[in-house]
Structure formats: structure tokens, C-alpha cells
PyMOL CGO cylinders between C-alpha atoms (Angstrom):
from pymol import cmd
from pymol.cgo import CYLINDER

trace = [
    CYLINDER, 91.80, 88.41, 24.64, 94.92, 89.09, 26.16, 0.3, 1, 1, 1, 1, 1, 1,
    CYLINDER, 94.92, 89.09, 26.16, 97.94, 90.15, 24.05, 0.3, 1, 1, 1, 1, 1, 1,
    CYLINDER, 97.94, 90.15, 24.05, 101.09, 89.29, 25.80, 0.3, 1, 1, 1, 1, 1, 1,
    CYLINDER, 101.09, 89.29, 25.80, 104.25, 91.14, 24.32, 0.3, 1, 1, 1, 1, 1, 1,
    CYLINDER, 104.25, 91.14, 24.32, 107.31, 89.25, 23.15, 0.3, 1, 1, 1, 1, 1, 1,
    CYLINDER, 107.31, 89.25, 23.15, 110.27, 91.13, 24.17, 0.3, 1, 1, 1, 1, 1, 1,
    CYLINDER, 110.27, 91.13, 24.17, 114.17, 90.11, 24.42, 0.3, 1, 1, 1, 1, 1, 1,
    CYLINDER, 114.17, 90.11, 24.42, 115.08, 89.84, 28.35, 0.3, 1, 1, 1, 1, 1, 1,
    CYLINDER, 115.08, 89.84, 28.35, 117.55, 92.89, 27.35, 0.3, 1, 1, 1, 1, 1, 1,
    CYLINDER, 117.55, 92.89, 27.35, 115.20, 94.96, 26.01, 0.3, 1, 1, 1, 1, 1, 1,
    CYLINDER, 115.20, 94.96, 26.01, 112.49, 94.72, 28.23, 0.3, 1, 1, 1, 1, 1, 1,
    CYLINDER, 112.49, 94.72, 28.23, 113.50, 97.76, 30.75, 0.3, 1, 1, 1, 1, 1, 1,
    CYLINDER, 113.50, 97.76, 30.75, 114.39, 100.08, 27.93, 0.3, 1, 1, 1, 1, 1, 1,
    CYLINDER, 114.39, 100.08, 27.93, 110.41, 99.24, 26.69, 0.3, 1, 1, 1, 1, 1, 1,
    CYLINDER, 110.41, 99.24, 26.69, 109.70, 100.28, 29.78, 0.3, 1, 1, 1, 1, 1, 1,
    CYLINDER, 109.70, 100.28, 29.78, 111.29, 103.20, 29.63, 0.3, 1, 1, 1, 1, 1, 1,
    CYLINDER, 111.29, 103.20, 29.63, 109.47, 104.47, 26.14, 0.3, 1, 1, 1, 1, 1, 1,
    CYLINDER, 109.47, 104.47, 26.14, 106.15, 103.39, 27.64, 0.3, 1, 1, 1, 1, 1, 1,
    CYLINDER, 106.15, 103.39, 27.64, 106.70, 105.66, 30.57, 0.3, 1, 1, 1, 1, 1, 1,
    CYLINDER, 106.70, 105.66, 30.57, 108.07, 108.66, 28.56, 0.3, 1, 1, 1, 1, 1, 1,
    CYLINDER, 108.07, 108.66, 28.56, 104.98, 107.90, 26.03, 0.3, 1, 1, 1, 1, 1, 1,
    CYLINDER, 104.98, 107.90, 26.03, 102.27, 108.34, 28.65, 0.3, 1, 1, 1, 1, 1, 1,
    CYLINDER, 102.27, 108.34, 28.65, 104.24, 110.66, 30.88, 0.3, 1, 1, 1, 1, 1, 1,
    CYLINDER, 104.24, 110.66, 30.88, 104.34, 113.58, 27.69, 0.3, 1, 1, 1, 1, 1, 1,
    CYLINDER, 104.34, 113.58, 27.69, 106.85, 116.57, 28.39, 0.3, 1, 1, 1, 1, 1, 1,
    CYLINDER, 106.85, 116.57, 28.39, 107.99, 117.39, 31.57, 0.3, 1, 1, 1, 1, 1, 1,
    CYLINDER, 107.99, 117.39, 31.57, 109.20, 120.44, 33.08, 0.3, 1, 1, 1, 1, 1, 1,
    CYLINDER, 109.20, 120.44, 33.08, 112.05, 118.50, 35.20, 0.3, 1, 1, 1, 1, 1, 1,
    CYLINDER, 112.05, 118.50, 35.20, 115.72, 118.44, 34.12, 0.3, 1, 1, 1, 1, 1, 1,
    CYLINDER, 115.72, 118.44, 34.12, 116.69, 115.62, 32.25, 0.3, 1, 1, 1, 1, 1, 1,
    CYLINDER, 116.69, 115.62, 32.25, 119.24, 114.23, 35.06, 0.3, 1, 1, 1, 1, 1, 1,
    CYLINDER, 119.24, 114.23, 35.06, 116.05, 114.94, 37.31, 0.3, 1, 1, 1, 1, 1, 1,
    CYLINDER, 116.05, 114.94, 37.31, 113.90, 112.93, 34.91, 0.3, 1, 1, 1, 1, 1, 1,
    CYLINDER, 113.90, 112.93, 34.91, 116.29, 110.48, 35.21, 0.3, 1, 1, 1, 1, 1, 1,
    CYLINDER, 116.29, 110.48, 35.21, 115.58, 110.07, 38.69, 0.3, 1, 1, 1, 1, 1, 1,
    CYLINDER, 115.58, 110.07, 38.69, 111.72, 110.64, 38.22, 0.3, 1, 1, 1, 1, 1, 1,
    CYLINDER, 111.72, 110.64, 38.22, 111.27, 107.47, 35.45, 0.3, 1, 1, 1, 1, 1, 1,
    CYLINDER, 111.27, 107.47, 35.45, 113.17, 105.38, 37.56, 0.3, 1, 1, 1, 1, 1, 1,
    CYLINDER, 113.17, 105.38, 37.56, 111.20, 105.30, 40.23, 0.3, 1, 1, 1, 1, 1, 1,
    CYLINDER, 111.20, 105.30, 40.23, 108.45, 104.93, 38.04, 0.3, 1, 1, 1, 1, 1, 1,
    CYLINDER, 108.45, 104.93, 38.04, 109.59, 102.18, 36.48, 0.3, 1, 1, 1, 1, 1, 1,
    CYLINDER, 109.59, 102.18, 36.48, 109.54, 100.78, 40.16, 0.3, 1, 1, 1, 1, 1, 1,
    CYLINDER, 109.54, 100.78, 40.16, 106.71, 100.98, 41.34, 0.3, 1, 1, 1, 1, 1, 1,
    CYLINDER, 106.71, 100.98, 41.34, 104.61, 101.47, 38.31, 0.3, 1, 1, 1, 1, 1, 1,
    CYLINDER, 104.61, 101.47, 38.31, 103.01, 104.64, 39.46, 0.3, 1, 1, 1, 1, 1, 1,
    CYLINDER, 103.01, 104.64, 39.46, 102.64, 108.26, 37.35, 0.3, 1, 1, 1, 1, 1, 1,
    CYLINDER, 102.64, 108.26, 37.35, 101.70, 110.33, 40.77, 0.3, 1, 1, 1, 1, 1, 1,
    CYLINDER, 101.70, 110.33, 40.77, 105.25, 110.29, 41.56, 0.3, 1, 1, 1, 1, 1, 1,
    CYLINDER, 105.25, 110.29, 41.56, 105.85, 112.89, 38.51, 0.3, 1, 1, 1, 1, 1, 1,
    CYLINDER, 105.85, 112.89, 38.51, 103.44, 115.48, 40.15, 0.3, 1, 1, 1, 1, 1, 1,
    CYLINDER, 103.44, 115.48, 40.15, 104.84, 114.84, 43.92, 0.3, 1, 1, 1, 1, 1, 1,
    CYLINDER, 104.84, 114.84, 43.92, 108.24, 114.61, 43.79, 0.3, 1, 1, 1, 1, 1, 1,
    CYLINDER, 108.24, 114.61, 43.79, 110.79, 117.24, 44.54, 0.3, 1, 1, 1, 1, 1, 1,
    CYLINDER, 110.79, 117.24, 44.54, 113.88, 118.05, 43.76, 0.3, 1, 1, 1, 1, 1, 1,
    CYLINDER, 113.88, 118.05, 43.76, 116.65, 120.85, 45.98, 0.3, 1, 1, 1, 1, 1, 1,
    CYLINDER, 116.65, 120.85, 45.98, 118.39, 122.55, 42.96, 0.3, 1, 1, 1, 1, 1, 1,
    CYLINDER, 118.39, 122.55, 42.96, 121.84, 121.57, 43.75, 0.3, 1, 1, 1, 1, 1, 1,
    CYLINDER, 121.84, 121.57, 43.75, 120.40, 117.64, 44.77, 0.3, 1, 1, 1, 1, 1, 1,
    CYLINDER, 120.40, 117.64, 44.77, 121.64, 116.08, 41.04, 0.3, 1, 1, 1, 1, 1, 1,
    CYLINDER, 121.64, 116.08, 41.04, 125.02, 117.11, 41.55, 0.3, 1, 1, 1, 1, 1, 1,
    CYLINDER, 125.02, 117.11, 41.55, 125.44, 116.67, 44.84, 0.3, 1, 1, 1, 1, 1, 1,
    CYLINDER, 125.44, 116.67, 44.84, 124.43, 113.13, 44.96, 0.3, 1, 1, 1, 1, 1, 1,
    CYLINDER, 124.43, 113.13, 44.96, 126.58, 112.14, 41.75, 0.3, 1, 1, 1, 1, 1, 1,
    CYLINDER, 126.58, 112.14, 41.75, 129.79, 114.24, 43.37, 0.3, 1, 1, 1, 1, 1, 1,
    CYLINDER, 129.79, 114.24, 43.37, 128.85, 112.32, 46.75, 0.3, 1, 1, 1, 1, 1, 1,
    CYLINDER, 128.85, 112.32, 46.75, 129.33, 108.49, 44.50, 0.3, 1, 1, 1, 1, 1, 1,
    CYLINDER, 129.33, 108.49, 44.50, 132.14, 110.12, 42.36, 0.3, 1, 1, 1, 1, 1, 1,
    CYLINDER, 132.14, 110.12, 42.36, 134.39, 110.97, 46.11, 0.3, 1, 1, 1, 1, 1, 1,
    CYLINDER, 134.39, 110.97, 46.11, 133.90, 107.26, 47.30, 0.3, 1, 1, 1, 1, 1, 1,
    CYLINDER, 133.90, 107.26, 47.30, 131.69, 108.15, 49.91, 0.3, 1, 1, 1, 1, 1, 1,
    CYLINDER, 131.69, 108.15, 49.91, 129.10, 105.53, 51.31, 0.3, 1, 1, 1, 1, 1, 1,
    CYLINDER, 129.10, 105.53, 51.31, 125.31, 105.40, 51.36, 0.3, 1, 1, 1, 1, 1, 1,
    CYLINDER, 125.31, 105.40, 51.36, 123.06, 105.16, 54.32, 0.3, 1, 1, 1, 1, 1, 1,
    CYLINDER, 123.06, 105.16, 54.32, 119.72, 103.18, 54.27, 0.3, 1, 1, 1, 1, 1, 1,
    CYLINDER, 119.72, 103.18, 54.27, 117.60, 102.81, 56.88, 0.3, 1, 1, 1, 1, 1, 1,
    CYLINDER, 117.60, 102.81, 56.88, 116.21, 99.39, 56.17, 0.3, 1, 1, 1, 1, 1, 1,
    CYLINDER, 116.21, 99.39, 56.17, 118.12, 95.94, 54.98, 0.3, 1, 1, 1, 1, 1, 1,
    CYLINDER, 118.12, 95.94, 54.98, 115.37, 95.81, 52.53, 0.3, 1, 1, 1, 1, 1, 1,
    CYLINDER, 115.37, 95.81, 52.53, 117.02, 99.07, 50.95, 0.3, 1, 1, 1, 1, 1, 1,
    CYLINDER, 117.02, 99.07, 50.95, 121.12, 98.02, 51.06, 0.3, 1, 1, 1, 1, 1, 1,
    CYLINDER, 121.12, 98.02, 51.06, 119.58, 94.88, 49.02, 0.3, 1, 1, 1, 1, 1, 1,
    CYLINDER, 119.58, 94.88, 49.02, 118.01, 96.77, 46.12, 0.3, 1, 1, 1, 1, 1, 1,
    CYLINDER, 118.01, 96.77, 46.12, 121.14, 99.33, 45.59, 0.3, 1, 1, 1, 1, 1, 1,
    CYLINDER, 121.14, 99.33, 45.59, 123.59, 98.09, 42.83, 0.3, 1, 1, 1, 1, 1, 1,
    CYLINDER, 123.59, 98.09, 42.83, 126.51, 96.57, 44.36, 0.3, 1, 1, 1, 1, 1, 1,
    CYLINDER, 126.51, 96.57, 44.36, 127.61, 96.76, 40.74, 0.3, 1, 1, 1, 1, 1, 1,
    CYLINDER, 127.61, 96.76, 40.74, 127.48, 100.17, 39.82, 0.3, 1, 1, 1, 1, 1, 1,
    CYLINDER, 127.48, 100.17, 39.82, 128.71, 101.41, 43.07, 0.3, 1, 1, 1, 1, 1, 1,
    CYLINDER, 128.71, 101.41, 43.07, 132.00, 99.66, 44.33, 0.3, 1, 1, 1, 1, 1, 1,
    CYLINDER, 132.00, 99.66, 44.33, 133.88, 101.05, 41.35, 0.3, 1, 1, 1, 1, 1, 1,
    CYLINDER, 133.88, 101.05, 41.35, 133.64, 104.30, 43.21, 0.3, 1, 1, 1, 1, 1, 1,
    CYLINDER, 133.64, 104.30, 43.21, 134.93, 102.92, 46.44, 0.3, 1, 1, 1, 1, 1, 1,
    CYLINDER, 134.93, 102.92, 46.44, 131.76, 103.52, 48.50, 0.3, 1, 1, 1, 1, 1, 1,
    CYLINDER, 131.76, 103.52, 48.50, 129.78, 100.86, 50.51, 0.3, 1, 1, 1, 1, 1, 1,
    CYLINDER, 129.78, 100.86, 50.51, 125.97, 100.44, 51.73, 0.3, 1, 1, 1, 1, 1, 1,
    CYLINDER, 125.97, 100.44, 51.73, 125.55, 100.69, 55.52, 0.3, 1, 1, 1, 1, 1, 1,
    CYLINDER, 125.55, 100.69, 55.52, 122.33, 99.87, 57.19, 0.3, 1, 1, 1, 1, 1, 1,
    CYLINDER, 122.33, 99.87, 57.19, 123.07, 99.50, 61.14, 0.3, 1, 1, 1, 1, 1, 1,
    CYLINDER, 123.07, 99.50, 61.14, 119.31, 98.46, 61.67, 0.3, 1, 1, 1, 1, 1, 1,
    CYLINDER, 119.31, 98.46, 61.67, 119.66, 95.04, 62.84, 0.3, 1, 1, 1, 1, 1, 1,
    CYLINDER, 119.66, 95.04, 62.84, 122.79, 95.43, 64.64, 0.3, 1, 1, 1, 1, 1, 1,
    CYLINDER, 122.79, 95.43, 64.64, 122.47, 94.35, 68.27, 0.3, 1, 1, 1, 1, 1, 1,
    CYLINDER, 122.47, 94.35, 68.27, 124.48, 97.58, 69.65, 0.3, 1, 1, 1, 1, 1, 1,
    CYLINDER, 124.48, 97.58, 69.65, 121.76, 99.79, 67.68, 0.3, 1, 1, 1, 1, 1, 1,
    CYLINDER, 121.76, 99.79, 67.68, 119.13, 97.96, 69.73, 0.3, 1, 1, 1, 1, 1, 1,
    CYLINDER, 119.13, 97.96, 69.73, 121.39, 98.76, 72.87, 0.3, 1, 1, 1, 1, 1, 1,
    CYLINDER, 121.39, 98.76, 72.87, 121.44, 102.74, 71.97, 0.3, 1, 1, 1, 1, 1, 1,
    CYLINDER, 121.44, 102.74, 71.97, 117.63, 102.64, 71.27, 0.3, 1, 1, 1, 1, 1, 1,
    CYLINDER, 117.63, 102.64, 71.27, 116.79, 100.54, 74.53, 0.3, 1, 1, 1, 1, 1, 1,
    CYLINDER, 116.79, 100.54, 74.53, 118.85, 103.19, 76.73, 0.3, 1, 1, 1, 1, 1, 1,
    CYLINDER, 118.85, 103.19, 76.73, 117.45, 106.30, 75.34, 0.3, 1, 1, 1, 1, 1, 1,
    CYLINDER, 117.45, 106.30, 75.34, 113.82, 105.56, 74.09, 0.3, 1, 1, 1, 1, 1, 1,
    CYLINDER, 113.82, 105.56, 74.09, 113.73, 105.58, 71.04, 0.3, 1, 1, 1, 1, 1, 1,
    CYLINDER, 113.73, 105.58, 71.04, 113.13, 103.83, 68.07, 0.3, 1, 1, 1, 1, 1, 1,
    CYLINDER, 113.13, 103.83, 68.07, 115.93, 101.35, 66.12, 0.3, 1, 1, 1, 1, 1, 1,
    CYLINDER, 115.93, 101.35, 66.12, 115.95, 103.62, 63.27, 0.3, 1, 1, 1, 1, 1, 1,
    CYLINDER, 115.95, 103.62, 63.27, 116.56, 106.32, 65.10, 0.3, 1, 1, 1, 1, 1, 1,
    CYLINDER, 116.56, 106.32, 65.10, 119.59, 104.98, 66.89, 0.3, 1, 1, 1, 1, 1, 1,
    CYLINDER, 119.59, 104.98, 66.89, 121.03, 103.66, 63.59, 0.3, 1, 1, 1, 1, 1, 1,
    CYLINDER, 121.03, 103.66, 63.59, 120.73, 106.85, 62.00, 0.3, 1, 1, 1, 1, 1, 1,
    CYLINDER, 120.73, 106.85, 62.00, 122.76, 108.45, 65.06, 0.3, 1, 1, 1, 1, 1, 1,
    CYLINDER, 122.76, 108.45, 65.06, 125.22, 105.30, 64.63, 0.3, 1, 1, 1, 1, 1, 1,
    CYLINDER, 125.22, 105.30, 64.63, 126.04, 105.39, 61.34, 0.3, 1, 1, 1, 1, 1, 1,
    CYLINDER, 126.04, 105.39, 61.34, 126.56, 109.53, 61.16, 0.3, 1, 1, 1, 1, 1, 1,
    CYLINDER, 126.56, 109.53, 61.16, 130.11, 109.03, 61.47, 0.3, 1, 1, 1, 1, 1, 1,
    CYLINDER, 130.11, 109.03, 61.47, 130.75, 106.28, 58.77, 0.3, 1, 1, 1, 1, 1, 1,
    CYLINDER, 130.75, 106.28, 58.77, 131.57, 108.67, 55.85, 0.3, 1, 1, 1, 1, 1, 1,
    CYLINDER, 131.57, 108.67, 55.85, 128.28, 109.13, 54.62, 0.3, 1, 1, 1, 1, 1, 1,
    CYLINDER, 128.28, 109.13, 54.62, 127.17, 110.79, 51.50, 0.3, 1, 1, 1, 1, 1, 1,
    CYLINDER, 127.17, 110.79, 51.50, 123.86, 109.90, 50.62, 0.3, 1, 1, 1, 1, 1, 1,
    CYLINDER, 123.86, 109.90, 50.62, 121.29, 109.10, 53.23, 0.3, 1, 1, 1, 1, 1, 1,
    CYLINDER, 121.29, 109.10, 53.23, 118.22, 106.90, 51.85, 0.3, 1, 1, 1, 1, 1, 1,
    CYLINDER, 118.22, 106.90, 51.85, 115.48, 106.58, 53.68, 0.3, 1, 1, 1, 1, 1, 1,
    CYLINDER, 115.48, 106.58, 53.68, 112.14, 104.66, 52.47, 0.3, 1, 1, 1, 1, 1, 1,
    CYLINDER, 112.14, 104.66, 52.47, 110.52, 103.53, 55.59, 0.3, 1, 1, 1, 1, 1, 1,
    CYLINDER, 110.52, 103.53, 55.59, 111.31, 105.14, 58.70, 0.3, 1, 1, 1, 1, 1, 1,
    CYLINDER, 111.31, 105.14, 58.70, 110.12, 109.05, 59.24, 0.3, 1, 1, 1, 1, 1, 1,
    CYLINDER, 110.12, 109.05, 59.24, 112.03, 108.74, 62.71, 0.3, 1, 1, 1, 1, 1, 1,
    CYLINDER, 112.03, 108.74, 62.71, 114.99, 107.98, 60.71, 0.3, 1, 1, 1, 1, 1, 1,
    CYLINDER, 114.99, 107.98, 60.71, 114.89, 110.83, 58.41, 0.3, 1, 1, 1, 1, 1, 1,
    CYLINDER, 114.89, 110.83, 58.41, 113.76, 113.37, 61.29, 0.3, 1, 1, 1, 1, 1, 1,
    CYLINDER, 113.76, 113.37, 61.29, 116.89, 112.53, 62.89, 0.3, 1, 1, 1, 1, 1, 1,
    CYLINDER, 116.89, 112.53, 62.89, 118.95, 112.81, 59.73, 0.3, 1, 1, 1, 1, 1, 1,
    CYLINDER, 118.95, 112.81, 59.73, 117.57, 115.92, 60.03, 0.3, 1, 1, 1, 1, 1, 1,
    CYLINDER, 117.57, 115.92, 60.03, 118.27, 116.86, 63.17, 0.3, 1, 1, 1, 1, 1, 1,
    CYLINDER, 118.27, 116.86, 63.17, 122.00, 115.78, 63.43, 0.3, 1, 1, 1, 1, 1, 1,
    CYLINDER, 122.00, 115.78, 63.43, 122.86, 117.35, 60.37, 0.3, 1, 1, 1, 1, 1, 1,
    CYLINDER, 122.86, 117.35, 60.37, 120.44, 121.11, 62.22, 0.3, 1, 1, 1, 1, 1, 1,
    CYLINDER, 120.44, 121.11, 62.22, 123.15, 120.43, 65.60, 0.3, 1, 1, 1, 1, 1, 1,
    CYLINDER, 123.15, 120.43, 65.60, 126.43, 120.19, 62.64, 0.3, 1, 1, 1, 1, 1, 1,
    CYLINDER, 126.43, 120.19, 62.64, 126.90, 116.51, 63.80, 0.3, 1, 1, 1, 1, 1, 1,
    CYLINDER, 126.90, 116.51, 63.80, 126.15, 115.26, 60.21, 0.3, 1, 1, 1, 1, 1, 1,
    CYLINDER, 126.15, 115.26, 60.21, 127.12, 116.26, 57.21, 0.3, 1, 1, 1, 1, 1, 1,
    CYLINDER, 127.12, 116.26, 57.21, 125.58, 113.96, 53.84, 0.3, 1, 1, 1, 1, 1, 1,
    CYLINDER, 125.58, 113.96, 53.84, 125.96, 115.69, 50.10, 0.3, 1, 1, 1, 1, 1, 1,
    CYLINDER, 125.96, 115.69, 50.10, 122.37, 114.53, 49.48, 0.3, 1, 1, 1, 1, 1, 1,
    CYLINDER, 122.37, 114.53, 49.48, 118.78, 113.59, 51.52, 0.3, 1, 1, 1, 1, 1, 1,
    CYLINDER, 118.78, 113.59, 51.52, 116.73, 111.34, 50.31, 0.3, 1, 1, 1, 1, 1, 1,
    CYLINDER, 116.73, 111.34, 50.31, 113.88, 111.40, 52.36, 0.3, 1, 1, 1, 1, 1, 1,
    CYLINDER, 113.88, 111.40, 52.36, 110.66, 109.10, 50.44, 0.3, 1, 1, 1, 1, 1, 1,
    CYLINDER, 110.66, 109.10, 50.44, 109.22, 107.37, 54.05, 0.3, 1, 1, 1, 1, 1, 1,
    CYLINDER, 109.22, 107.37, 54.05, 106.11, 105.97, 53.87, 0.3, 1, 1, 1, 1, 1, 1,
    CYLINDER, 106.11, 105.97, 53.87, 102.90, 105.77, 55.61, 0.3, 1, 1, 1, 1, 1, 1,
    CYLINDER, 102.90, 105.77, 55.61, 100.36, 107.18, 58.12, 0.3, 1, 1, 1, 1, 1, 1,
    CYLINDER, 100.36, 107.18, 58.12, 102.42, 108.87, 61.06, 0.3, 1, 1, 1, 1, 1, 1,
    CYLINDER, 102.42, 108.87, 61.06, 105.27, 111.25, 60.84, 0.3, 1, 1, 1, 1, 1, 1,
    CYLINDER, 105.27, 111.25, 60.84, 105.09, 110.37, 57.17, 0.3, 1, 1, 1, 1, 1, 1,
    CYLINDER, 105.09, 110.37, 57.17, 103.85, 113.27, 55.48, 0.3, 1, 1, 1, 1, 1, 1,
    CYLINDER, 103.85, 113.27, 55.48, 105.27, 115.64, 58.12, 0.3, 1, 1, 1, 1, 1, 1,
    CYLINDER, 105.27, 115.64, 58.12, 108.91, 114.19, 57.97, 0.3, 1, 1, 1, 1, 1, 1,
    CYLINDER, 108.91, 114.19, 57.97, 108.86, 115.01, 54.36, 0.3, 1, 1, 1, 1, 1, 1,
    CYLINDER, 108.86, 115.01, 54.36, 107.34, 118.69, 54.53, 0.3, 1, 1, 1, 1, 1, 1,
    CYLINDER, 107.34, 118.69, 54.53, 109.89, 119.39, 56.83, 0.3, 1, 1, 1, 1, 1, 1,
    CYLINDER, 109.89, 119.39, 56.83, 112.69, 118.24, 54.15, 0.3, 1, 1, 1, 1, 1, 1,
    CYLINDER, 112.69, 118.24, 54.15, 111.42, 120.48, 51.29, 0.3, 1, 1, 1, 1, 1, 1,
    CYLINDER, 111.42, 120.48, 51.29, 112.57, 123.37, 53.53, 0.3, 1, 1, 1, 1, 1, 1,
    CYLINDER, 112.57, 123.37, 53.53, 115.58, 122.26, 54.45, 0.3, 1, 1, 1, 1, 1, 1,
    CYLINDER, 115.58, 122.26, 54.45, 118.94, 124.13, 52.36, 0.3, 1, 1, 1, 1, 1, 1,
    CYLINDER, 118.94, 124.13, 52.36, 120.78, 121.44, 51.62, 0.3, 1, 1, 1, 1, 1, 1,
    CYLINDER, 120.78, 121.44, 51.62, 120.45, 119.23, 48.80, 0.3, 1, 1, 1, 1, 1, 1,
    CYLINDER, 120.45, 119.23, 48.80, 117.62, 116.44, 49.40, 0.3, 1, 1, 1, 1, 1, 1,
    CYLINDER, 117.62, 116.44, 49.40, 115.22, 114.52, 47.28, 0.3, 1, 1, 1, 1, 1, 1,
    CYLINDER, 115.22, 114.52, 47.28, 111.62, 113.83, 48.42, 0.3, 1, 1, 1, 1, 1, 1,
    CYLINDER, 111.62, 113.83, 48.42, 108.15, 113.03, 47.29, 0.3, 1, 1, 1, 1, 1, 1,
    CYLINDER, 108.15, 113.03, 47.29, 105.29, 114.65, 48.97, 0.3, 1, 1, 1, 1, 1, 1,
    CYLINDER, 105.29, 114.65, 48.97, 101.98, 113.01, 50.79, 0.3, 1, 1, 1, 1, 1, 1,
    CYLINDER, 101.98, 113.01, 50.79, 101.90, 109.51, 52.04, 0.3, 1, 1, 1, 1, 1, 1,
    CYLINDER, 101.90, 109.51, 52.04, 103.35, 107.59, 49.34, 0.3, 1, 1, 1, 1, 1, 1,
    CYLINDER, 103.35, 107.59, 49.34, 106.84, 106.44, 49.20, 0.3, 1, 1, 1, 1, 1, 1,
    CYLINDER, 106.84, 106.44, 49.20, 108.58, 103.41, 50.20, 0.3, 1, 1, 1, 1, 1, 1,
    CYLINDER, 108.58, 103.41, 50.20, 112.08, 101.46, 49.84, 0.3, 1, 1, 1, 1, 1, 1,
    CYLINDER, 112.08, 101.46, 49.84, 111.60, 101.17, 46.33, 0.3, 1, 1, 1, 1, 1, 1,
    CYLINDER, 111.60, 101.17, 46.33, 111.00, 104.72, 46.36, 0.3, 1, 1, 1, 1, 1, 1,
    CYLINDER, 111.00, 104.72, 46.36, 114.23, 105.32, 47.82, 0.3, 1, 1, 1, 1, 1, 1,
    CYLINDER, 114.23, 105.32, 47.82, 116.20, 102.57, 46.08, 0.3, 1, 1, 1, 1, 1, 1,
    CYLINDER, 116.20, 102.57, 46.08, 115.72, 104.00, 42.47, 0.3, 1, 1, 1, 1, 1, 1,
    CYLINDER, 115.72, 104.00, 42.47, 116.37, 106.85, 43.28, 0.3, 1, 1, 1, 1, 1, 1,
    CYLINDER, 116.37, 106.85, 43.28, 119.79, 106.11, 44.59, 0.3, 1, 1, 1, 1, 1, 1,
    CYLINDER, 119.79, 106.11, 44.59, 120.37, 103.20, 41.13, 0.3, 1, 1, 1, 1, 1, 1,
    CYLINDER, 120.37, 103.20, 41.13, 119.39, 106.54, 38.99, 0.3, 1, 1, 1, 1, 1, 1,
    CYLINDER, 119.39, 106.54, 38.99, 122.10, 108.44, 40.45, 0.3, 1, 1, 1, 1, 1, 1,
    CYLINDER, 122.10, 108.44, 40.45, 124.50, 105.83, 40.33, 0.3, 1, 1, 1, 1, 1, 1,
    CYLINDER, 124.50, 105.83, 40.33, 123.83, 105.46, 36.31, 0.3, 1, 1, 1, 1, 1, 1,
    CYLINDER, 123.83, 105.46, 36.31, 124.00, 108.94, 36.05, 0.3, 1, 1, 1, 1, 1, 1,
    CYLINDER, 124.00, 108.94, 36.05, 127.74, 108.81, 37.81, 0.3, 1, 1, 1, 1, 1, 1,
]
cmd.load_cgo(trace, "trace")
């Protein structure tokens, strides 16, 4: 027989929250970090994120000074400026820019082969960018990556969770040995909502 649990609407994400620290046990990951780490959990309702996810020393602060200074996030997908809180963000002054979809980012990928995420990535470099979060593309955060190697970008904070099969794993490698402050989860998993909660744990922190 199935037991179904009645919970107030209010209460149900902080029940989620016990559950998780419940099964998860102690951690050895700061408790802004853990922050970060349950969130995600709590989105995609999977524990292997505890034991592949990494954190750059400095990549707490960095993100919350990043939200603090009114500076805006970059997502690669619309899927991804959807799930960010609107709500906990514009206080700080910063916006969500995903240039995806935009015709002149299909222009830019069109003329010099390559995919759209790429070309967004290159578009938006310029737009006052603090956070970059990527979920789905690995071309997008390889060329995060490599604007920020030639000093034409310059985020406070990577977050680099792409997901799948090719360039996946590799992009992601490649961002754990990166200096700068960046967030990222190792293997094949990831995904938007990867990303996402990641970015609506550092805005609760701010």
C-alpha cells in the first residue's frame, strides 16, 4: 500500500530539504557549497551529484559578489533564463541573457561554422556578464573558455554542468583546471536543471 504524505504547499521543499540532508549524512563541503550541492539535488532528485561535483575555492564568493555588483547572468539555453528566479535577482539590478534564438546569432554561426551556442556565447561576452551558466551546450562552455584564455571575457564565476555524449565530459575536465572560479560536475551527467539550481542557490545565498 502506498502511503502518500500530507504536507502544507509551504512546507513541502523544506521536507525536501531534511530528506536530502537525512540520506545524504555529513559532508565534507562548505556549508555555502552544500548549499549549492542540495539544491541541485533537490532538482533532479539524484545523490551522485554529491560525489561529482566540484567546487574552485574562491567559486562561492565570487558568484554571490558577481549578483551583489548587479552584474547579469549568461545561459546558454532559453530553457535555462526560464528556470532562474526573476524574483530573487532583479533586486540586484542584473538580468538573464540567452542570445540563442536570436536571428543575428544564427548570422555569426552561419558565417563562421560553427554552432549557435557558440556564436551566442561570443555575442553576449560583452553584455556585463558575471555568471556564465551553461547546462547543455559543451561548445558553449569551451568557448567561454576560450574567450576568457585570449582576455576577451571576463565572468566572476563558470558554471560549466553540460550534458551528454560528445564534448561533454571533456568540456568539463578542462574546467576543473581552469584558475578562475567555476562550478562543475564531472562525467556525463548534468543538464539545465543542473545549471539552474545552481545559479537559484547562489542567488538565496546573496
Amino acid at each position: 500500500m502506498v502511503t502518500i504524505q500530507q504536507i502544507a504547499p509551504g512546507e513541502i521543499e523544506a521536507e525536501s530539504f531534511r530528506i536530502i540532508e537525512r540520506e545524504l549524512g555529513p559532508t565534507a563541503f562548505a556549508p555555502e557549497e552544500f548549499a549549492v550541492v542540495r539544491r541541485i539535488i533537490h532538482a533532479t532528485g539524484d545523490f551522485s551529484f554529491a560525489q561529482t561535483l566540484r567546487f574552485h575555492p574562491r567559486a562561492i564568493q565570487a558568484g554571490l559578489t558577481a549578483i551583489r555588483s548587479g552584474k547579469n547572468i549568461l545561459v546558454d539555453v532559453n530553457m535555462a533564463a526560464s528556470g532562474i528566479s526573476l524574483a530573487l535577482l532583479t533586486p540586484f539590478g542584473g538580468r538573464v541573457i540567452c542570445r540563442i534564438k536570436e536571428p543575428e546569432t544564427a548570422e555569426l554561426a552561419a558565417k563562421n561554422g560553427v554552432t549557435r551556442s557558440d556564436a551566442a556565447i561570443v555575442r553576449a561576452a560583452s553584455d556585463n556578464i558575471g555568471i556564465v551558466a551553461i547546462g547543455n551546450a559543451p561548445t558553449a562552455l569551451l568557448k567561454t573558455m576560450e574567450l576568457i584564455d585570449q582576455g576577451l571575457f571576463a565572468p566572476a564565476l563558470v558554471i560549466g554542468a553540460p550534458v551528454g555524449f560528445v564534448n561533454a565530459v571533456e568540456s568539463k575536465q578542462l574546467l576543473t583546471k581552469q584558475p578562475y572560479p567555476h562550478i562543475t560536475t564531472l562525467g556525463r551527467k548534468g543538464g539545465t536543471p543542473v545549471a539552474v539550481a545552481a545559479v537559484n542557490a547562489l542567488l538565496r545565498l546573496a
